[in-house]
C-alpha positions as CSV (number, residue, x, y, z in Angstrom):
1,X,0.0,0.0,0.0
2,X,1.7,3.2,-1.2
3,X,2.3,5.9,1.8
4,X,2.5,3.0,4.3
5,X,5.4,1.8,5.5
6,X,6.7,-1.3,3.5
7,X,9.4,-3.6,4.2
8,X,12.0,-2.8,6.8
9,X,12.6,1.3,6.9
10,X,16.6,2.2,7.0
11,X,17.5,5.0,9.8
12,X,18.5,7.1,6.7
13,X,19.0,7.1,3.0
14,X,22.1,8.8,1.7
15,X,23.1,10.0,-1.7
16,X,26.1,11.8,-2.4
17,X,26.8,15.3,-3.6
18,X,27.4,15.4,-7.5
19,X,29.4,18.7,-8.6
20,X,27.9,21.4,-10.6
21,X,30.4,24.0,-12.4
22,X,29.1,27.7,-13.0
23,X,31.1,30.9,-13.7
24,X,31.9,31.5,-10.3
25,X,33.5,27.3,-9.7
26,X,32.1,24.6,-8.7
27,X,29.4,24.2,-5.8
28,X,27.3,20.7,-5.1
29,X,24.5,19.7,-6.6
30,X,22.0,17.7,-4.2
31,X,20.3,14.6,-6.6
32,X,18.6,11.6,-5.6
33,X,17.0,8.8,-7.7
34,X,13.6,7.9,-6.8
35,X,11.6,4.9,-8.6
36,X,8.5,6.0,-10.1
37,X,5.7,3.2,-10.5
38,X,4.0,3.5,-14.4
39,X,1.2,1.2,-15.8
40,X,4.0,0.3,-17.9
41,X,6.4,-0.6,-15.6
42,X,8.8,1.7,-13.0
43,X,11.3,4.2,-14.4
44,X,14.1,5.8,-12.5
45,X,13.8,9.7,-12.5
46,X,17.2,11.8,-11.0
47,X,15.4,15.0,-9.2
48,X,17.6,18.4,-7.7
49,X,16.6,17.9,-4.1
50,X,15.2,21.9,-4.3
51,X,14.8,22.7,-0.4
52,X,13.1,26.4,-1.5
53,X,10.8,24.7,-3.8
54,X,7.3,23.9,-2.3
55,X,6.1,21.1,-4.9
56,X,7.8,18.9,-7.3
57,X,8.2,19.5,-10.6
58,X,8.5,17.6,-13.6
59,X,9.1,18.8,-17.2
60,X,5.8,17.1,-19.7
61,X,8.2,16.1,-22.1
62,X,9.2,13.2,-21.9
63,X,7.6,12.5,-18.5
64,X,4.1,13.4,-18.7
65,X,4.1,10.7,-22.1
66,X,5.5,8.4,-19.9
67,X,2.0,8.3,-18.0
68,X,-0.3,8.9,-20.9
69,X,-0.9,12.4,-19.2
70,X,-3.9,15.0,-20.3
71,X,-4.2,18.4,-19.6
72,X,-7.2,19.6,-17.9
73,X,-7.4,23.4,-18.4
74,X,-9.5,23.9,-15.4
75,X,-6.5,22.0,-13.1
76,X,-3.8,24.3,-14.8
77,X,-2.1,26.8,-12.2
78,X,1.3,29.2,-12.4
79,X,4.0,28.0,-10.7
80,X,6.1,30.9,-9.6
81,X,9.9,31.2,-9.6
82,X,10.7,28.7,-12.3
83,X,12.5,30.3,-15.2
84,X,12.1,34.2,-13.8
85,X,8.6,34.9,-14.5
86,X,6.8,31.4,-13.6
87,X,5.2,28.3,-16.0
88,X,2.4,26.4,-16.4
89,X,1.7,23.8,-14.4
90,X,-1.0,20.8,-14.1
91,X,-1.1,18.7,-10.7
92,X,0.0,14.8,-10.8
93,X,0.1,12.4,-8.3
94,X,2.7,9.4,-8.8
95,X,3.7,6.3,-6.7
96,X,7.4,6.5,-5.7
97,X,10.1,4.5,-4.1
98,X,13.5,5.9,-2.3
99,X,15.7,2.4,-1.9
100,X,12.6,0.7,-0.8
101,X,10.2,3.2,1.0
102,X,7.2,3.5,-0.7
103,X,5.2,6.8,-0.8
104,X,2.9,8.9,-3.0
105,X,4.3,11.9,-4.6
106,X,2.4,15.1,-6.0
107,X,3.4,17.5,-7.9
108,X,3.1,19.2,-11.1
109,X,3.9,18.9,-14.9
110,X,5.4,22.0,-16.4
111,X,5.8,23.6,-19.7
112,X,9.5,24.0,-19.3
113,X,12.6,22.4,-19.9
114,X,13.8,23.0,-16.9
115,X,15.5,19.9,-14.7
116,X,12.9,17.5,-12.7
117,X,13.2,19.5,-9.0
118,X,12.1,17.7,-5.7
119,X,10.0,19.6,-3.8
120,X,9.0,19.9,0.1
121,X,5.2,18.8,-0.7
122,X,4.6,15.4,0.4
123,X,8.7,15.3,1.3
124,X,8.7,16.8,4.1
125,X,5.8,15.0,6.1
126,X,7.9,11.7,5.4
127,X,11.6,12.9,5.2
128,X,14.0,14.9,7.8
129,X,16.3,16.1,5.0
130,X,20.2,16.9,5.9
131,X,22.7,18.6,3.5
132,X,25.9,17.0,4.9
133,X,28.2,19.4,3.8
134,X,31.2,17.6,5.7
135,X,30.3,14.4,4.4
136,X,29.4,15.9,0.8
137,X,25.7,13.9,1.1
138,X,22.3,15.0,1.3
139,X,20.3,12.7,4.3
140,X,16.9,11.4,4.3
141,X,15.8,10.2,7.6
142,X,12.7,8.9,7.6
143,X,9.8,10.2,10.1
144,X,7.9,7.1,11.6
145,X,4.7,7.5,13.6
């Protein structure tokens, strides 16, 4: 049953730092890979763990074909901060696994190209998240009962 707890839950999931290179040098880049359960069978997805973004977003190309996904004009909203001036956006909700915990995970398909971000809705009810700087790892400890 998806938002239950299944199998045995770790004391915390870690996933270390990747690098990211701007102008200025390089700083980290927090990613995780989280399972996400399709009719047609699970797909990995790698998501910028985005601590100042309130929902998860995924770009509609390719993901929203991945799920057979139609756009229903009255569910469409702005989401703001997201390319400087805000996109459109249309609410999902998707089954997801991090190594093993199970949970379900809404968000929203944008029009934008922009990299698949992992929000705090529905993350932060489940998830204390650290960014381990010394250890150069972003922690998920799961929050039981």
């Amino acid at each position: 049953m998806w938002g239950q707890y299944q199998n045995q839950v770790q004391s915390m999931y870690t996933f270390p730092y990747e690098n990211k290179r701007i102008k200025e040098g390089v700083i980290p880049n927090p990613r995780i890979s989280l399972k996400v359960h399709l009719q047609s069978g699970p797909v990995w997805i790698r998501f910028l763990v985005d601590s100042g973004a309130d929902v998860t977003t995924l770009p509609f190309y390719p993901y929203a074909e991945l799920v057979n996904f139609k756009k229903n004009p009255k569910e469409k909203i702005t989401i703001g901060g997201i390319e400087n001036k805000g996109v459109s956006g249309y609410p999902f909700s998707l089954n997801a696994e991090l190594k093993g915990y199970k949970f379900s995970l809404r968000g929203y398909f944008i029009n934008s190209l922009i990299e698949p971000l992992l929000g705090r809705l529905d993350i932060w009810k489940l998830f204390s998240l650290t960014f381990n700087n010394k250890k150069l790892r972003t922690e998920f400890t799961p929050i039981v009962g």
